[in-house]
C-alpha positions in Angstrom: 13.5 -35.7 42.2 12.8 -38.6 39.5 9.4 -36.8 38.9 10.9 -33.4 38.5 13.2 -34.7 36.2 10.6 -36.3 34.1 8.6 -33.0 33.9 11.6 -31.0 32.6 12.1 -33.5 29.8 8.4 -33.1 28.8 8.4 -29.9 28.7 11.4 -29.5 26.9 10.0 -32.1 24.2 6.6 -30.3 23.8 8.6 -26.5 23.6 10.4 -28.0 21.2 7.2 -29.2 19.2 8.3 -33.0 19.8 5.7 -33.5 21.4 2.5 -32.2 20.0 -0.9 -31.5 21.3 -3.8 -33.7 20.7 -6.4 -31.2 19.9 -6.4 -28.8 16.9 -4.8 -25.4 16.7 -6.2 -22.7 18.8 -7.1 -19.3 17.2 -7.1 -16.5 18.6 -9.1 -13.2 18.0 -10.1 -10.2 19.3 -13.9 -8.3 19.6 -14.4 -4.8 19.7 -18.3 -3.3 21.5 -18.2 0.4 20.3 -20.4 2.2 23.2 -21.0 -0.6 25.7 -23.3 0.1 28.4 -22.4 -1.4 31.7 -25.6 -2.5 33.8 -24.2 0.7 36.3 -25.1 2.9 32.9 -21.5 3.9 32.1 -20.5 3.5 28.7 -17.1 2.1 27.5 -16.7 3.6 23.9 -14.6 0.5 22.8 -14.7 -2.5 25.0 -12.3 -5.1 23.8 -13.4 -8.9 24.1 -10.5 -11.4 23.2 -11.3 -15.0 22.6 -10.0 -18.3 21.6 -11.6 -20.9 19.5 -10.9 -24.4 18.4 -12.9 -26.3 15.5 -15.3 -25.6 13.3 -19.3 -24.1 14.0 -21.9 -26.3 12.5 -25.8 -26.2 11.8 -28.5 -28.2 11.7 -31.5 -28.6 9.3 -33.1 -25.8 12.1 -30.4 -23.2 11.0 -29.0 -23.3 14.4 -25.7 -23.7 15.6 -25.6 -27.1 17.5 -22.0 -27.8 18.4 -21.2 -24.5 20.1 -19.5 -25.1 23.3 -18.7 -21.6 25.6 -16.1 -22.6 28.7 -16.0 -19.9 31.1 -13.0 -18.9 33.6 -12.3 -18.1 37.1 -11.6 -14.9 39.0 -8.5 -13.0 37.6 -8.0 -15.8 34.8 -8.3 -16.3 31.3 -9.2 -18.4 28.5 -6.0 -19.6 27.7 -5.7 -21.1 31.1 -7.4 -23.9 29.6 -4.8 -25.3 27.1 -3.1 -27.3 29.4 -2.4 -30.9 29.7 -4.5 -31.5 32.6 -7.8 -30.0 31.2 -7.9 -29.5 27.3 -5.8 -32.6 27.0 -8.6 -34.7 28.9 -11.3 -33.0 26.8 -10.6 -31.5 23.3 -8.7 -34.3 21.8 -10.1 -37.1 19.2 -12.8 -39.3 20.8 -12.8 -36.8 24.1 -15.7 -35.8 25.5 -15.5 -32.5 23.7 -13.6 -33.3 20.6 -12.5 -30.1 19.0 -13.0 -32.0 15.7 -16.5 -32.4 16.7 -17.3 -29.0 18.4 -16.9 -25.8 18.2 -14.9 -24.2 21.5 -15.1 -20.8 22.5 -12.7 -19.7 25.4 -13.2 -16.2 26.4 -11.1 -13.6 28.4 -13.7 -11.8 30.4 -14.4 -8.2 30.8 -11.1 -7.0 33.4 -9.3 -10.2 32.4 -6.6 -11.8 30.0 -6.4 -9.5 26.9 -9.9 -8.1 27.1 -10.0 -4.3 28.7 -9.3 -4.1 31.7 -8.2 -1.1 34.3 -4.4 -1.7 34.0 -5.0 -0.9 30.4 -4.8 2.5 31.0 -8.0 3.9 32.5 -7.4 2.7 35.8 -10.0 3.3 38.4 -12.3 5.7 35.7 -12.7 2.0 34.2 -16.5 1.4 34.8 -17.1 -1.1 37.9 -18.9 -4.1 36.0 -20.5 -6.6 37.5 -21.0 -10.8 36.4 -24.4 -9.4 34.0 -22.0 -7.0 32.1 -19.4 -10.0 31.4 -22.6 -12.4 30.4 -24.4 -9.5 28.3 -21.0 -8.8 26.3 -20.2 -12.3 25.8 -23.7 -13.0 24.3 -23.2 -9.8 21.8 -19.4 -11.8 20.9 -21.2 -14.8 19.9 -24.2 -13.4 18.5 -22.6 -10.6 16.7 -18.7 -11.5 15.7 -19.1 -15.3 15.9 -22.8 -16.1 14.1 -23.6 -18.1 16.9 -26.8 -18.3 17.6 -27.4 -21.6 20.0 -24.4 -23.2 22.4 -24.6 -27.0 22.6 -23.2 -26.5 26.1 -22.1 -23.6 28.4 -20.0 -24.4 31.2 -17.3 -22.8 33.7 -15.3 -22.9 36.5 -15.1 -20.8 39.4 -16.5 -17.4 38.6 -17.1 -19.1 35.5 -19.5 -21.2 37.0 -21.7 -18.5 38.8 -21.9 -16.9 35.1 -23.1 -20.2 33.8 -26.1 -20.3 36.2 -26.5 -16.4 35.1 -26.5 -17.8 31.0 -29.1 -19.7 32.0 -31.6 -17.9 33.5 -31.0 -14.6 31.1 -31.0 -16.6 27.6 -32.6 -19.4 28.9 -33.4 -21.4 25.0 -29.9 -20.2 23.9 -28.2 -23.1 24.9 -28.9 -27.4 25.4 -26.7 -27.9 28.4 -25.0 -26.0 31.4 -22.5 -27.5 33.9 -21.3 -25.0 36.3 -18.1 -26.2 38.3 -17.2 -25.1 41.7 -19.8 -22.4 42.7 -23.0 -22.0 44.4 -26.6 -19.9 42.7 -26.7 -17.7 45.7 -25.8 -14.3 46.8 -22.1 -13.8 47.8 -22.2 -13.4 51.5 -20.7 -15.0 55.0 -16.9 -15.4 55.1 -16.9 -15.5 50.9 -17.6 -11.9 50.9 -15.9 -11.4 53.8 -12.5 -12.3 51.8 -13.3 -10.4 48.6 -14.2 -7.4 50.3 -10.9 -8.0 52.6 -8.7 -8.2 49.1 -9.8 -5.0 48.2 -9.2 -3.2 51.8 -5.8 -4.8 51.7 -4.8 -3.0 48.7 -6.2 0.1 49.5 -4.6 0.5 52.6 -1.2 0.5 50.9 0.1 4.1 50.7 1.5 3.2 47.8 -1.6 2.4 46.1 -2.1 5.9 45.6 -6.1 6.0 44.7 -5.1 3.2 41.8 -2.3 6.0 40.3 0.7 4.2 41.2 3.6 3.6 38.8 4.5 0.4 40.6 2.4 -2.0 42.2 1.8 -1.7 45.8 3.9 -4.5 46.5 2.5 -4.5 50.6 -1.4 -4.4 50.1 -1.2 -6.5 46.6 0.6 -9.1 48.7 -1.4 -9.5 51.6 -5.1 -9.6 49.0 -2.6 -12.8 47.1 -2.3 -14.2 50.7 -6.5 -13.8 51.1 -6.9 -15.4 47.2 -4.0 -18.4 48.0 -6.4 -19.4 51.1 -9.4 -19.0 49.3 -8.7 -21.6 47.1 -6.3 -24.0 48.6 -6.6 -27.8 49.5 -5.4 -28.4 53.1 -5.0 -31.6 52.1 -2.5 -31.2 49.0 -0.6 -28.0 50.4 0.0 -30.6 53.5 1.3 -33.1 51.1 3.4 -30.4 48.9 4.8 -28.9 52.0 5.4 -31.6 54.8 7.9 -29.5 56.7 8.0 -26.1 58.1 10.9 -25.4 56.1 8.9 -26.7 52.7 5.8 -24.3 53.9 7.9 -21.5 54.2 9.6 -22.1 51.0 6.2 -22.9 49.2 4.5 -19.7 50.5 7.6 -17.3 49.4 7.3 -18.8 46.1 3.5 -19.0 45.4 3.2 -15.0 46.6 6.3 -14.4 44.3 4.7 -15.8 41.4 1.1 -14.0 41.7 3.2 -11.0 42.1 4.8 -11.1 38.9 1.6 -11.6 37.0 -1.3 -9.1 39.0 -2.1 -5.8 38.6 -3.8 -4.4 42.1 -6.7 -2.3 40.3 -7.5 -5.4 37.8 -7.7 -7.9 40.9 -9.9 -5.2 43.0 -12.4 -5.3 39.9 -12.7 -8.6 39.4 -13.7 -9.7 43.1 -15.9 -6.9 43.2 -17.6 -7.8 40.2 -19.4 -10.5 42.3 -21.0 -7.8 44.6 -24.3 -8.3 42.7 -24.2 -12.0 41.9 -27.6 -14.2 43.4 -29.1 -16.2 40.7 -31.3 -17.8 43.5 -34.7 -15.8 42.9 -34.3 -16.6 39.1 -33.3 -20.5 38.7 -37.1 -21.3 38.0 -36.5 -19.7 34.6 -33.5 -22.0 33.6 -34.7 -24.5 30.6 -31.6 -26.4 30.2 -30.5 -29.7 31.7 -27.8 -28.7 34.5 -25.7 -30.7 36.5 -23.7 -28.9 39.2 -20.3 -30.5 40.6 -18.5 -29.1 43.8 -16.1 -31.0 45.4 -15.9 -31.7 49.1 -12.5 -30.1 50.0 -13.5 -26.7 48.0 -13.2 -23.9 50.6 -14.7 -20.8 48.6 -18.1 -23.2 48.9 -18.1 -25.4 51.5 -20.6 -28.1 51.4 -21.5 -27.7 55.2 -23.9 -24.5 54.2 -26.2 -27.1 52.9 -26.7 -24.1 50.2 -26.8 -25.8 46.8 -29.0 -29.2 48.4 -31.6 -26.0 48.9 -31.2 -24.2 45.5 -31.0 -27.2 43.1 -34.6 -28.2 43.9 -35.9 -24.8 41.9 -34.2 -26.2 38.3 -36.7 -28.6 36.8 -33.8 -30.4 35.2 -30.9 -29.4 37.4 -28.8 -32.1 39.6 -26.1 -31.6 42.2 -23.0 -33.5 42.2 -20.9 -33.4 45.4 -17.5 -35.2 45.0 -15.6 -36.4 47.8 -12.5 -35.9 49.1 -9.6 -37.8 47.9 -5.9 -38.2 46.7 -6.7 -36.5 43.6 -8.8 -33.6 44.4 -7.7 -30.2 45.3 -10.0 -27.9 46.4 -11.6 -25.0 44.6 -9.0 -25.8 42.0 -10.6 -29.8 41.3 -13.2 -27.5 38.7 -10.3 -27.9 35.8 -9.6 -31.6 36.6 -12.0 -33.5 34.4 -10.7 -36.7 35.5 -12.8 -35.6 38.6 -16.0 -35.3 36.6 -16.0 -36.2 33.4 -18.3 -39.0 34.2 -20.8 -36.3 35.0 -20.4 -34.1 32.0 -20.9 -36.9 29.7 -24.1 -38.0 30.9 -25.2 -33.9 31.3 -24.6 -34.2 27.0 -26.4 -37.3 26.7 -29.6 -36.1 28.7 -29.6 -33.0 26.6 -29.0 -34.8 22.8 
């Protein structure tokens, strides 16, 4: 209870700005694409990219950008899932590894995500179908384009963020000095992790009440059972154990967790984004990337479990690319140890000073 306690007080204090965070103010903004062509060949005729930055962009004597940092999300999050404690209060603050006084840091929401368009916006299931290329491509064209950036010091990314960073790197291979992808694997999506993304999506469609994605209300049935599918995906066995002890506690937990996904997903936004893996394999393509890359899984992680021996293979085809498998501990939780950089922050600062 004494830690509960303790929470609510901090919270309370930093609500009411007495506490304050150690990073400078975010800024938020908003891209539009007029005509964007999705790799499928559909055309959006205003494709909204919102964004987040913090600091300042800088040049060198080349002309080039040099302290652009892009950080990429997961699956069905955002950019501002980042401004937490736990992650941008272990990295963007004075004398961090990624001092937002010293870079430049661009969160994005991704194509179907956050702010940016997305299906629930209106067009439903005529929204095109786009795929981990689309959400790279469009990204490029905001930083390019909106942003004047024309080199990133680092890209990095967890989750689905991650399997775009390996993407970054092989498609604009000199646009960027670093890449750390967190919690994925440069291969096709196959075996039981396309089993579960292509179960979330039958879940939701076998809900009457799904209607062909032209329901006034979300299916509540089908919607719940793909959470169930995404809560497993990602879960420690190790920390749920410790979170729920008791069969009462599980119980409790579960009701809770599936509550709180249901009040924030939309069942045609969360079919897109797990299908917008179908195409994803980096693997014939990693011989192109230029960029010093270091890759950190962690043992526990369930979406890419280290027993398929997968990355060990892969690594060996990026010239400068290394593999970092952490172990299970205490402190790790699963997929979910990708926004802990107390977990790996040992690793990111010697990725930035390979790649000075």
């Amino acid at each position: 209870m004494k830690k509960i306690y303790m929470f609510l007080i901090i919270l309370f204090l930093f609500v009411n700005g007495m506490i304050s965070q150690n990073y400078p103010t975010p800024l938020e903004g908003d891209y539009v694409i007029k005509n964007f062509e999705f790799e499928n060949g559909k055309k959006l005729k205003e494709l909204n990219l919102h964004y987040i930055t913090l600091g300042k962009p800088a040049k060198g004597k080349d002309g080039k950008v040099n302290n652009a940092v892009l950080i990429k999300h997961g699956t069905t999050g955002n950019g501002k899932s980042f401004l937490n404690s736990r992650f941008a209060g272990n990295l963007f603050g004075p004398g961090q590894l990624l001092d937002a006084n010293k870079y430049f840091i661009i969160l994005t929401d991704d194509i179907g995500h956050g702010k940016s368009s997305k299906p629930s916006d209106g067009l439903r299931m005529d929204f095109p179908e786009y795929t981990y290329d689309d959400m790279v491509h469009a990204n490029y064209k905001l930083l390019t384009e909106h942003l004047n950036i024309n080199h990133l010091r680092l890209v990095m990314g967890t989750s689905m963020g991650g399997m775009q960073s390996w993407v970054w790197g092989y498609t604009y291979p000199n646009f960027m000095d670093a890449i750390m992808p967190l919690a994925s694997l440069p291969v096709e999506i196959a075996g039981r992790n396309r089993m579960q993304r292509a179960l979330i999506v039958k879940l939701i469609k076998m809900d009457p009440e799904w209607k062909n994605g032209e329901y006034s209300e979300q299916p509540k049935v089908g919607l719940s059972g793909a959470i169930g599918q995404l809560m497993f995906m990602v879960s420690s066995p190790l920390q749920w154990q410790k979170s729920a002890p008791t069969r009462e506690e599980a119980e409790e937990m579960l009701d809770k967790l599936v509550d709180r996904y249901l009040s924030i997903m939309d069942a045609n936004d969360m079919m897109y984004a797990f299908e917008s893996s179908r195409f994803y394999n980096p693997a014939p393509h990693l011989s192109k990337i230029k960029a010093p890359l270091i890759a950190i899984n962690s043992a526990d992680d369930q979406v890419n479990p280290p027993e398929l021996g997968l990355m060990e293979k892969e690594i060996k085809k990026v010239e400068n690319g290394k593999f970092i498998l952490l172990p299970i501990t205490d402190e790790t939780s699963g997929h979910g140890t990708h926004s802990n950089p107390m977990m790996w922050g040992e690793y990111l600062a010697e990725l930035l000073a390979i790649s000075k």
